[in-house]
N, C-alpha and C positions, 0 to 999 in steps of 0.2 A: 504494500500500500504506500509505502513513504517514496518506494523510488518512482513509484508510476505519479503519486501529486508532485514527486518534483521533476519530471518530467513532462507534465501538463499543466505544472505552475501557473505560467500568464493566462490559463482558460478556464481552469479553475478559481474561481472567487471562491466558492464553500461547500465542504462535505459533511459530512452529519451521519451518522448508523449506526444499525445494533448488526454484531455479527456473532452468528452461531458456530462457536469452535469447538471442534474434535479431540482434543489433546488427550483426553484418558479415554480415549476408542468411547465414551459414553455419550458424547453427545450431549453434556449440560453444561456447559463455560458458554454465557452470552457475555462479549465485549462490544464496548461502548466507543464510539469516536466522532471526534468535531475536528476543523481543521479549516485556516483561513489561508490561501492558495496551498506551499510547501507544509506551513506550519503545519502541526496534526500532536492532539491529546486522545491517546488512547490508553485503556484498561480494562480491566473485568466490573463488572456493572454490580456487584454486588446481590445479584437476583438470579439466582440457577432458572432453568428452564422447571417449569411443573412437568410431571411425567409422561400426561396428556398433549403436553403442548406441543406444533409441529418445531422440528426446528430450522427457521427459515431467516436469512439475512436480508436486510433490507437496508439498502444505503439513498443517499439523495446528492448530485452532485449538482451546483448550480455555477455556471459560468458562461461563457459566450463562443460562439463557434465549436461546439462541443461533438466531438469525433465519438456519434454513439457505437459503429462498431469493433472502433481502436478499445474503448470504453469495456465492451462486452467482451470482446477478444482475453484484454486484460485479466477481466474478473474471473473469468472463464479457468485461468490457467493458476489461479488461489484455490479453486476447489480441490478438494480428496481426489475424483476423478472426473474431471473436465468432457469425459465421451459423456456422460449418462448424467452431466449437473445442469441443469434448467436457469437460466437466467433471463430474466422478462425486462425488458425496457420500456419505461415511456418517455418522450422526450415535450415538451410543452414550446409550442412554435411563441 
């Protein structure tokens, strides 16, 4: 995430999301992150997943000229395994 905002620095004005990470194979670490172009505050949210809940990442990136399939490409290759990982874009004209 840090080398792709500072690689999209000048188009990124601001990012914002809750990410759902895998780290003990269980699936309950959701982290939290904000981030003003490079800059970026990231941590663990303090709020495990409930055991019901799906676990899905949800980011918002807001900037100008914004390259949504560099974007998806990107996110694409953070997942576990990128063939079978579903990421849904919308982009607001």
């Amino acid at each position: 995430m840090t080398s792709f905002l500072q690689a999209k620095a000048p188009e990124i004005y601001r990012s914002k999301g809750v990410l759902a990470f895998d780290r003990n194979q269980q699936g309950d670490e959701r982290f939290v992150f904000q981030g003003v172009h490079e800059q970026i505050n990231f941590g663990p949210s303090g709020k495990p997943f409930l055991p019901d809940e799906p676990r899905v990442s949800k980011m918002v990136f807001i900037g100008k000229n914004l390259d949504v399939e560099y974007i998806k490409n990107q996110l694409l290759q953070c997942t576990v395994d990128p063939a079978s990982a579903k990421v849904t874009m919308f982009k607001r004209s």
